[in-house]
N, C-alpha and C positions, 0 to 999 in steps of 0.2 A: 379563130372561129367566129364566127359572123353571129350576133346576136339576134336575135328573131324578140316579137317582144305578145305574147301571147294576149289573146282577147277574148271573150265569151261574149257572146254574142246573140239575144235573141233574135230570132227572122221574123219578120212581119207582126202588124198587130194583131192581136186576135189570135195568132197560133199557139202551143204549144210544144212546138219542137224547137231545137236552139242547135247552134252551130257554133263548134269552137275554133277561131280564125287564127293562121298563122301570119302573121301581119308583119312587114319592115320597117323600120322608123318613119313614119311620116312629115312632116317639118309644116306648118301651117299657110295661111293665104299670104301673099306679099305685104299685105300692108300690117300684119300682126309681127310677121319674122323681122319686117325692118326695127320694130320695138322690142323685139326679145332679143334680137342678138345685135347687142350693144356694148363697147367696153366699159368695164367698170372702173370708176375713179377712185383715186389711193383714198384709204382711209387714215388718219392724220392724231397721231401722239406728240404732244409737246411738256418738254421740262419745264417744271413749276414756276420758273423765274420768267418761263416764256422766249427764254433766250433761241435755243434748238425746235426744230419739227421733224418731225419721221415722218416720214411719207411710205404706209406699205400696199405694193400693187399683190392685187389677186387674179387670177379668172375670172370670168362673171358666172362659170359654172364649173361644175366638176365635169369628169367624163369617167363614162363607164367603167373605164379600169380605175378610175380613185374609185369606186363602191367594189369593183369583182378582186378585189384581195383577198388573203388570208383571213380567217375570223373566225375569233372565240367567243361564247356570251357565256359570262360568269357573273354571276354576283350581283348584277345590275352593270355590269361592265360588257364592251364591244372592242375588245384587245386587236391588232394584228400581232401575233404570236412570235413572226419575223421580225419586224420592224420593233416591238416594244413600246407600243404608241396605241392610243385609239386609233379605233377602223373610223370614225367618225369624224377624225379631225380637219378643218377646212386648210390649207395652205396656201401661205404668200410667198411668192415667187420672184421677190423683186423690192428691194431697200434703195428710197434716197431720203439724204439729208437736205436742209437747208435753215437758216439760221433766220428768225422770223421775223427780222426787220430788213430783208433783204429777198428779192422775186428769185434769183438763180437756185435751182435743185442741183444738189452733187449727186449723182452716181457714189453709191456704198462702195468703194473698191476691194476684191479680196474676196466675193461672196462665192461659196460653192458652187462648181458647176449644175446646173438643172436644179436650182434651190426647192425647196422643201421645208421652208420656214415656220415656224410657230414659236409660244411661249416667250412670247418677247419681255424684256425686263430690262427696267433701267437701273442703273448705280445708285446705293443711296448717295453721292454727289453726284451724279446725275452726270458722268463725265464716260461715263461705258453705258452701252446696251447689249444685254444679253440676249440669244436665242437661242434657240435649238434647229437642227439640220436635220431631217431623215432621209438618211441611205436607202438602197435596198435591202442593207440588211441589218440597221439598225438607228439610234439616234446619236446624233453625238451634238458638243457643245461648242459655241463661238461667240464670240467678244466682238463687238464694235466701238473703235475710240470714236467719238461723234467730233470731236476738233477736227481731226484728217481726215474723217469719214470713210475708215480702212476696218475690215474686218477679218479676224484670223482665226484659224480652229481651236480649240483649246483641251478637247478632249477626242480621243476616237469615237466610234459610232456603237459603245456601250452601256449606255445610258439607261435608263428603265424609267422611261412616261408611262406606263401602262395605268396608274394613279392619278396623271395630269403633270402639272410643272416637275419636272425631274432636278432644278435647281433654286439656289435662294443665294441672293448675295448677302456677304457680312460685311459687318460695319467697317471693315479696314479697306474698302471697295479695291481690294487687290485679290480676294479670296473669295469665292463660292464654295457653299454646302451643299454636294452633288450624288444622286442618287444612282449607282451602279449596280451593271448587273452583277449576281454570284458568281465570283469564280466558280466555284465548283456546284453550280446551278444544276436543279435535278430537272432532268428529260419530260419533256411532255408525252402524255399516255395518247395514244389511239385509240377512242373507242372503239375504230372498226375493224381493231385488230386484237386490241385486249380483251381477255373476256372476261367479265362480270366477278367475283368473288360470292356475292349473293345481292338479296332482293334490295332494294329500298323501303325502308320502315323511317316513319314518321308515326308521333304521337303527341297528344294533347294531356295536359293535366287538369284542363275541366276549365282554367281561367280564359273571360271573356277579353275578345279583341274585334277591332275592326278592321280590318288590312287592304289595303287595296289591290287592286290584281295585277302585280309587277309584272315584270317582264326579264326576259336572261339571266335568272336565276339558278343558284345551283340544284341540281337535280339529285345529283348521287355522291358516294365516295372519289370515283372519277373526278369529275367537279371539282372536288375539293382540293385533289393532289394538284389539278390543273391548275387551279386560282394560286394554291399556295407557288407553284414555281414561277409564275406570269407577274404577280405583286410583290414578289419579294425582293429587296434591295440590299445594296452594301450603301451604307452613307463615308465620304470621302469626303475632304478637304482638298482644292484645286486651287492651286495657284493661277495668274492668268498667264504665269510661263509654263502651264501643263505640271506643272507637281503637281503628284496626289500623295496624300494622305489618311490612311485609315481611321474614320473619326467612329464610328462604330459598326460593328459587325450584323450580317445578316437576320432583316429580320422584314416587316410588314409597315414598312413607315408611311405612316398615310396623312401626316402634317409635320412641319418643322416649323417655328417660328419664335423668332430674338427677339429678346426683352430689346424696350426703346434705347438703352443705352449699351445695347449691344454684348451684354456680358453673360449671358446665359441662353440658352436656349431650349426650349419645350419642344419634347418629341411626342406625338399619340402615335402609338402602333394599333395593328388591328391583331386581336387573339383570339382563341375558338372558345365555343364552341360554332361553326356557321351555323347558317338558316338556308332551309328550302324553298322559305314563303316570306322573307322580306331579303332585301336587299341588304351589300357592304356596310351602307351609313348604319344601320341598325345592328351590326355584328357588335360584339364585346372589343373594349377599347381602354386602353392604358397611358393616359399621358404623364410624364416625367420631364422634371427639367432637369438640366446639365447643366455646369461652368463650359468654358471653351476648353477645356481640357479633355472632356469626355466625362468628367467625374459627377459620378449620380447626387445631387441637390436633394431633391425629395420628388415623390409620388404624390404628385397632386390630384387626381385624378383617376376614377375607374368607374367604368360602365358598363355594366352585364347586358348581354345578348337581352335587346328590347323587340322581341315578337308581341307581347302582351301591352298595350299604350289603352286606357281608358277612351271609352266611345265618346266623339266629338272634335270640332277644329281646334276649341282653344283648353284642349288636353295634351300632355305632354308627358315623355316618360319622367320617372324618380330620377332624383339625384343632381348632382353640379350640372348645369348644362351652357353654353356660350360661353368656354371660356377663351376670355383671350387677354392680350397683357394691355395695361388702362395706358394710351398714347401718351396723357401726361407725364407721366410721373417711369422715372428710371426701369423698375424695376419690379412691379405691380402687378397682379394677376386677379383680373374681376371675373368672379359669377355669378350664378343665378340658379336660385333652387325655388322646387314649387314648396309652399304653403299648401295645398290641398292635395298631398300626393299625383299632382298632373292630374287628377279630376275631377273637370268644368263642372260636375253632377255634385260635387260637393259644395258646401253653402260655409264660407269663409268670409272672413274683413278684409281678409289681404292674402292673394293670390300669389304671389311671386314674391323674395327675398334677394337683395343684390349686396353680397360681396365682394369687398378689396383684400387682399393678401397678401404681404410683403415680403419680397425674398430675404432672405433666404430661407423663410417660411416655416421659422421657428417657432413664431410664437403666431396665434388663433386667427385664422381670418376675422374683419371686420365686418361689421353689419353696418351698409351705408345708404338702404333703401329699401320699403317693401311697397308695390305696386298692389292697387287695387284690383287690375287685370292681369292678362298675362303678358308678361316683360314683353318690350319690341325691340329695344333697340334703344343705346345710350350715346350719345355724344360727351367726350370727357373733354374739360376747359380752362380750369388749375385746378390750384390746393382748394377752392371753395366754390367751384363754379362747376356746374355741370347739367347736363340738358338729358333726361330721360323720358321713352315713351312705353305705354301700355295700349294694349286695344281686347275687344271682346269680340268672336266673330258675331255669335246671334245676333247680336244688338248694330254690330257694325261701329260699335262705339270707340272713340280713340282719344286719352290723353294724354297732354304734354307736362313732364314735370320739371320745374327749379327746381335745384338741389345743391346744399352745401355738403359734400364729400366727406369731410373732415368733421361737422356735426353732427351726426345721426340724430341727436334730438333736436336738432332744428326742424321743425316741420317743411315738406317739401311745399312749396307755391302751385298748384296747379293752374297753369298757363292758360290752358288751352282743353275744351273736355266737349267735343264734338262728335259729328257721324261723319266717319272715314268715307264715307262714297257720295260727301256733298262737294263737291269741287269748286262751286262759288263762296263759299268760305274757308275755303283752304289758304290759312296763312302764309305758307312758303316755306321754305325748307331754309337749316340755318347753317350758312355758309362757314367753311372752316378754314384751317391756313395750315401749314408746315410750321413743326415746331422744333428746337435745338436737335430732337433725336429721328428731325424728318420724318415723321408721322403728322397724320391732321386731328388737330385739336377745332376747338369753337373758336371763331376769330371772334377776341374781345376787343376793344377799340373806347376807350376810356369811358368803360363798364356798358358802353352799347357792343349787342350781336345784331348782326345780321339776314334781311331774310331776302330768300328768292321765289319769289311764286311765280307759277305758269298765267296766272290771272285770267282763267275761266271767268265768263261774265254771261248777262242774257244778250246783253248786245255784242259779244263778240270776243275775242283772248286779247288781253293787253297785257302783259308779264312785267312785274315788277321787283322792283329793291324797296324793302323798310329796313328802318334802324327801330331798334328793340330796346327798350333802354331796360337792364335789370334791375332794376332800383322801383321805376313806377310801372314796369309793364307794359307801358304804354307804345304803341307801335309809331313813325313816324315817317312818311312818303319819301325816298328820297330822287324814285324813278318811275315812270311807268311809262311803256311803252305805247306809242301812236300812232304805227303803221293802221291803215285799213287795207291798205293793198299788196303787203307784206306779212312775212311771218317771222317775228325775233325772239331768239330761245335765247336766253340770261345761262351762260357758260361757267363762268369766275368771276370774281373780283380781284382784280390786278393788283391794286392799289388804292387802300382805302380811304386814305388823305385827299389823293391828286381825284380819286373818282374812275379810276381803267378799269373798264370791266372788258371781259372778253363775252362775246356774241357771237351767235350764227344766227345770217339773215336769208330766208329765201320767199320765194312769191310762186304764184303757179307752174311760171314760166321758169324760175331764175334757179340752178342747181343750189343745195344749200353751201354755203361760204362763211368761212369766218372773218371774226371784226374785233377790231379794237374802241369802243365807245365809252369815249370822256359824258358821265351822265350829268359832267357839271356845264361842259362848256358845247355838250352835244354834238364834239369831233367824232366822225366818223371814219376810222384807217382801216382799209382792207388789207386783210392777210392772205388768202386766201382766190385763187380764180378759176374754180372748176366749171367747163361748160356744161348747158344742157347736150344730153346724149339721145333726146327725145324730141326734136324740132321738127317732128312730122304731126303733133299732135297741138302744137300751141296756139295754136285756133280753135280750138274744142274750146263747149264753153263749162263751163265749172261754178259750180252753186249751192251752197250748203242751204236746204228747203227745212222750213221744220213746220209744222203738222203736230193734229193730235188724235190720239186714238179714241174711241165716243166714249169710253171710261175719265173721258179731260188728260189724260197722261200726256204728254209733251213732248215729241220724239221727232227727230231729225238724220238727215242724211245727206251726203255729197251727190250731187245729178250731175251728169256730165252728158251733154249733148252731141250730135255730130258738127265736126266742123262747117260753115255756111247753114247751117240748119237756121232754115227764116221764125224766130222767137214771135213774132207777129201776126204773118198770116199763118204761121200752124197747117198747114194745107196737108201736109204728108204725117199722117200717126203711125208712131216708131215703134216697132219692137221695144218691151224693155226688159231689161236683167236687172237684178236683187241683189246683193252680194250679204250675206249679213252672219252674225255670231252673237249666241244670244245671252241675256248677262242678267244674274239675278240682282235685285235691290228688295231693300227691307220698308222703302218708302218711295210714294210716288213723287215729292218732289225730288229726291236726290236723282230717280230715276229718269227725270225727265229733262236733265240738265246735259247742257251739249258740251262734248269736247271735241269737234269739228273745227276746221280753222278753212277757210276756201282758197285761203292764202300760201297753203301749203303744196310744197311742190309736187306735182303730177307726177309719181312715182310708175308707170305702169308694171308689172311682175306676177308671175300665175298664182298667186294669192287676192287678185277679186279681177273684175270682168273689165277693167277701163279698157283693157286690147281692143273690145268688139266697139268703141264707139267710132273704130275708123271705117266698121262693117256697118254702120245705120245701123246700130242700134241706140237707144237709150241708156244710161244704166246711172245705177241710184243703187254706190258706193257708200258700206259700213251704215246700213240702215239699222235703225236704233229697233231693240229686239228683248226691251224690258221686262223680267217676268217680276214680281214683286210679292210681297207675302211679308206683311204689315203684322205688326203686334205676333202674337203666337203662332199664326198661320203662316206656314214657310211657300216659297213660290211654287214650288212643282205641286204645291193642290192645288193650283188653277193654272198649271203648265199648259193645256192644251185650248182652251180659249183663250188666254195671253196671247199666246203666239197668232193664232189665228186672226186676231183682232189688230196685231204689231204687222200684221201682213195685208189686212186689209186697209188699215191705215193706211199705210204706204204704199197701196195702188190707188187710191183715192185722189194722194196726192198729187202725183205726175196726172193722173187723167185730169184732176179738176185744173189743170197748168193748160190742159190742151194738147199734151203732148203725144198722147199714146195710143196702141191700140189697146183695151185693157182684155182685151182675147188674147192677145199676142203678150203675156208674161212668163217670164223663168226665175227661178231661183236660185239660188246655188249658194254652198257653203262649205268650209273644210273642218275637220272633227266636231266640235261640236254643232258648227253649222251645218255640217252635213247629217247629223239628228236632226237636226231643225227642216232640213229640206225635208228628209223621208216625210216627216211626222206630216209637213203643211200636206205634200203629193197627197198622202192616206185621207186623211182626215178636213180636207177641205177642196172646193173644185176652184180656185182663185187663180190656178196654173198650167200654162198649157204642158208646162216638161220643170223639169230638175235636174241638176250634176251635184252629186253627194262625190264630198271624198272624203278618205279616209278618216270614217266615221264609224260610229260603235251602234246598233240598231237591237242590239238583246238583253237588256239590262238584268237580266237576270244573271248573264255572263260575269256582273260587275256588282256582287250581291251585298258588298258591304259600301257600300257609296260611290258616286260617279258624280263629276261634274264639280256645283255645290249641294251637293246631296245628301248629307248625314246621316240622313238612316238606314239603316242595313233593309233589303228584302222582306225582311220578315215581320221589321216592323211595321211595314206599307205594301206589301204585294199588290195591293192596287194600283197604286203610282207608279209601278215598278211595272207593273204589266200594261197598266193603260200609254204609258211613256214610250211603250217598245214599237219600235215599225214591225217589229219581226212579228210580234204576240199579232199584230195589225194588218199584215200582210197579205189575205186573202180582201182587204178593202181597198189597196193599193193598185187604181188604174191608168194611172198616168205615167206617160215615158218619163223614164228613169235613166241620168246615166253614173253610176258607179265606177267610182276610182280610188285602187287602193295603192300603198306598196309595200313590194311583195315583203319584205324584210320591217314592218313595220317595229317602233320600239317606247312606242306611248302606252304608258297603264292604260288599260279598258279598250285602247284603239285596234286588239290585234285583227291580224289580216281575217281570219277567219270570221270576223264579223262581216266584213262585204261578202267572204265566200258564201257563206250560212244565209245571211239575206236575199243573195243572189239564186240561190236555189230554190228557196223559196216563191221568190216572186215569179219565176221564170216557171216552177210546176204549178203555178195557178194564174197562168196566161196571161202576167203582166209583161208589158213594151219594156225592156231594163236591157240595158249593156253594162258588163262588166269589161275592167280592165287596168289587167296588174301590172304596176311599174318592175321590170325586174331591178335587182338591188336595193329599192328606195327603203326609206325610212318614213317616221310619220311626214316630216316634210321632206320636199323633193329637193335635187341636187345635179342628178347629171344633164348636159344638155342635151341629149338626144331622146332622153323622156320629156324631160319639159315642152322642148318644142313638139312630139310628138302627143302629148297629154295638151297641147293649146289645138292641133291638128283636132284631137277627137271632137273639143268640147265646140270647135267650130264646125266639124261636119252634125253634129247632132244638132246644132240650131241652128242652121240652113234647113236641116229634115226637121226637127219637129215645132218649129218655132217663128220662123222667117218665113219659110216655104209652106 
């Protein structure tokens, strides 16, 4: 059956009548299609020693039939029912090896016909890589020995991904923990043929929550019968000569994972009762460890059905939360409980509590840390060494702690006690290693760690290595990067001694590539030689401009001009396009700091406008779109002059360069950039048109927070009302082009918000086109919407913008 791809349509300005068009994929002007339909280059897994590289090819897009499958939405889940897998999931089609001191790629021999590749996984020796195949009419599992680079099946195609990875290797790397479907699996109900039992009844006990507005949620008892047979597993032991094993019986296993030394393993199942109104992750949950025998260890863990979480970002539900087993140490199980029952609104010394527990978990957990904020995130490094962080959303504030494990009354060292969104003093992140039970610990290095930073600056990114020495704290330079006309991202460090660090280097022009760089003796060995796939545009010129908004705020953007475009005489003023997404900060200078690089490669993809610069236009890529809200006052009370001001800025810009016509601007943005376009259209004349996509325009739709937005509705109807295009809609006179898809699955983003606005705008004589991607999601996928949705947004700016 031939897909037609539906459009709405209003006819002329000034009227209000509308036509709704049956329209055929359209593909856009020659010189866009030659940049969208490109092959896409493997993307590149290497073993830790760096010995091996996997090379896996994809599509550069899905096609219609990956989105027109079967499909269930439960839970927060998008099942194919068939298959036992998400309807979501991307597929590689294509495995080679090669050994990465050496240019020759092997061909993976042995791979199924018409692969179907995902969940890829290596051996913990790193001598097998596992993945998963899907059938037509199911999953099944395969083994790759990476020596002979030969791959064989290992299981049939009964597997149950409907959770994600359906496998986990064990430590005797001959043996996978594989999650199978029920033998005696109960049938899926038909709504549209079962009938009902009785109503749906939902009730509240009075306690306050904030929730946000999921999406593929259960609905009913249906629902539920549905979820239970789609998630439910047999866990099996597989040999990789195909023996299985019944390692436990049917049940909702929604995580597996071995202690570092391999001898026990923790299971969470998921148990009822469900929810209506939050998704899976939030259902009641039971973790248990095992020996390898099967035999029950102890009940570490349980989590009641969490609908009710105190109002705020840095609130959390009751109870153990993040647990997982501590990389160093054999056999270890660390968590983390709140101090202020999870709410931020309560006034404590210490926020969060972190224990260690030792199998076989006889005797009491330890207490080996309590955070003044709420836990982030621990790096563990020995018996005495250990790296913990905390942060506070309000404040944006984030510390780093020393800590000795093994002393709780050692007071922790605070390292580090900064604002998370200042990027020029962002120390770097501390680099770890593989330890006896192949897990990553903190590389220590005779008492020095190490750090990687991106090395944001005013004058430009230079990314660097320190050594950190624990003892005085003191940090010490051992690298920084000096390209000006390149871009190098710090990967690993090879070898700590000799100085190998692994790198990927790219420049406007040059695809990104990996590297072998000696930082002592400044050898450079390339591994890697991917071309550019975009050699129609490397004459375009490229320029990271920055600018300030008349508030002094400091904001910057990528300009990209047409190729041969004379920078001097300026004789021809360009069209220009916007691309932007808008980001709150708590200060202006954090907010005014670039993380631009010009040196990065010209990525073109229908996520911002660079396609049109081969049409003359202009365009002034990921413009900065600060909204800020210092001290007690949060951004969104000066949402709508921020922005205004972030938009006037940034025409300011290119016109005062010479470059533009400033009659001749557009804007455009996707979800929350496309809030940002309605709101500039409505409430300012700076533009001649806009393309919103799938974007949320009624905030009242999303009445307990959207965005970074904390407070519910009620506590702000004003904000909430003055924020909305929808509420604003009758002020709304500038063409409009709206794009959603149909199938969308982002909180707050559902489709009905373009429909709703669209009607809108359309019964009050606004220029607006709508136009629904069939199958898509919040972001797009198949290619014959893509190119079709690059068609629309270039016929719309020839008519309202060029022309």
């Amino acid at each position: 059956m031939k897909l037609h791809l539906t459009l709405l349509l209003l006819v002329g300005l000034g009227f209000s009548s509308w036509a709704q068009e049956n329209l055929n994929y359209q593909k856009p002007s020659a010189e866009i299609l030659a940049l969208a339909d490109y092959d896409r280059s493997p993307s590149v897994s290497m073993d830790s020693k760096k010995e091996y590289m996997l090379l896996s090819y994809r599509n550069t897009y899905k096609t219609l039939d990956d989105l027109n499958q079967e499909e269930m939405r439960l839970g927060g889940l998008r099942i194919n029912p068939i298959t036992n897998i998400s309807s979501t999931v991307t597929y590689i089609n294509n495995l080679k090896l090669r050994k990465v001191s050496d240019k020759v790629e092997t061909q993976v021999s042995g791979l199924p016909q018409n692969p179907r590749i995902t969940n890829i996984s290596w051996s913990q020796n790193e001598k097998k890589i596992g993945f998963t195949n899907t059938t037509n009419t199911g999953v099944e599992l395969w083994v790759i020995d990476v020596v002979t680079a030969s791959a064989k099946k290992v299981t049939n195609d009964n597997l149950n991904a409907n959770l994600g990875n359906p496998y986990s290797w064990m430590k005797d790397n001959e043996t996978l923990l594989v999650k199978m479907l029920p033998k005696n699996r109960a049938a899926l109900i038909d709504n549209k043929k079962d009938l009902p039992k009785g109503p749906t009844v939902s009730t509240s006990d009075g306690s306050k929550s904030q929730n946000r507005t999921y999406q593929d949620l259960l609905k009913n008892k249906t629902d539920e019968a549905n979820f239970d047979a789609l998630v439910t597993s047999e866990l099996y032991k597989v040999s990789l000569s195909g023996k299985t094993e019944l390692f436990k019986s049917a049940d909702i296993y929604a995580g597996e994972s071995f202690s570092p030394d391999g001898n026990y393993l923790m299971i969470t199942t998921i148990l009822k009762p469900y929810s209506y109104i939050v998704p899976l992750s939030r259902f009641p949950q039971k973790s248990v460890v095992y020996d390898l025998t099967g035999r029950e260890v102890k009940v570490v863990n349980e989590v009641p059905l969490s609908e009710v979480i105190p109002k705020g970002f840095s609130s959390v539900r009751k109870g153990k939360r993040s647990m997982n087993w501590r990389a160093d140490k054999p056999a270890t199980l660390s968590y983390v409980i709140a101090l202020d029952e999870g709410d931020q609104a309560k006034k404590v010394d210490f926020r969060d509590e972190i224990f260690n527990w030792d199998a076989p978990f006889s005797a009491k957990p330890k207490s080996v840390l309590k955070t003044q904020q709420r836990f982030a995130g621990i790096i563990w490094g020995n018996e005495t060494t250990a790296i913990a962080y905390d942060d506070w959303y309000d404040t944006r504030n984030q510390k780093t702690y020393l800590f000795n494990p093994s002393n709780p009354a050692q007071a922790p060292k605070i390292i580090w006690d900064r604002n998370s969104q200042d990027i020029y003093s962002d120390p770097g992140n501390f680099e770890t290693k593989r330890n006896q039970y192949n897990r990553y610990v903190l590389a220590i290095e005779n008492n020095n760690t190490y750090l990687m930073g991106d090395g944001f600056t005013k004058e430009g990114q230079f990314p660097f290595i320190d050594e950190f020495n624990l003892a005085t704290l003191k940090s010490k330079r051992l690298y920084k990067s000096t390209f000006k006309d390149k871009k190098e991202d710090l990967q690993s460090i090879e070898d700590f001694k000799k100085g190998d660090v692994l790198v990927q280097i790219q420049s406007k022009n040059d695809f990104p590539n990996y590297y072998f760089r000696n930082i002592k003796s400044g050898k450079l060995t390339q591994i890697t030689n991917f071309k550019n796939p975009f050699e129609s545009i490397k004459n375009v010129y490229k320029e990271v401009i920055k600018y300030k908004r008349k508030d002094g705020v400091e904001l910057s953007g990528t300009l990209y001009l047409p190729a041969g475009y004379d920078r001097n005489k300026k004789a021809e003023k360009l069209p220009l396009l916007i691309w932007a997404y808008p980001e709150e900060f708590k200060d202006k200078s954090s907010a005014g700091q670039s993380n631009k690089n010009p040196n990065e490669f010209t990525f073109p993809n229908y996520g911002s406008f660079i396609y049109w610069v081969t049409k003359g236009y202009a365009v002034l890529d990921d413009a900065s779109f600060p909204i800020i809200g210092e001290g007690k006052t949060e951004p969104n009370d000066t949402f709508m002059p921020q922005l205004i001001a972030n938009a006037e800025a940034a025409i300011d810009a290119v016109d005062n360069l010479g470059y533009i016509n400033r009659k001749k601007v557009a804007i455009g943005g996707h979800s929350y950039g496309a809030f940002m376009t309605a709101n500039l259209l409505t409430h300012s004349n700076l533009f001649a048109c806009g393309i919103a996509r799938s974007g949320a325009y009624n905030r009242t739709l999303t009445p307990f927070g959207f965005q970074s937005e904390q407070r519910n509705y009620w506590d702000v109807p004003e904000i909430y009302n003055g924020m909305s295009p929808f509420m604003n809609a009758d002020k709304m006179k500038t063409p409009l082009l709206l794009v959603h898809g149909e199938a969308d699955n982002n909180p707050g983003t559902f489709t009905l918000q373009s429909e709703r606005y669209f009607q809108a705008l359309k019964n009050l004589g606004a220029p607006v086109r709508l136009v629904l991607l069939p199958k898509e999601s919040h972001g797009y996928a198949a290619k014959d919407n893509i190119l079709h949705l690059l068609w629309e947004q270039d016929q719309f700016l020839e008519k309202y913008l060029k022309n």
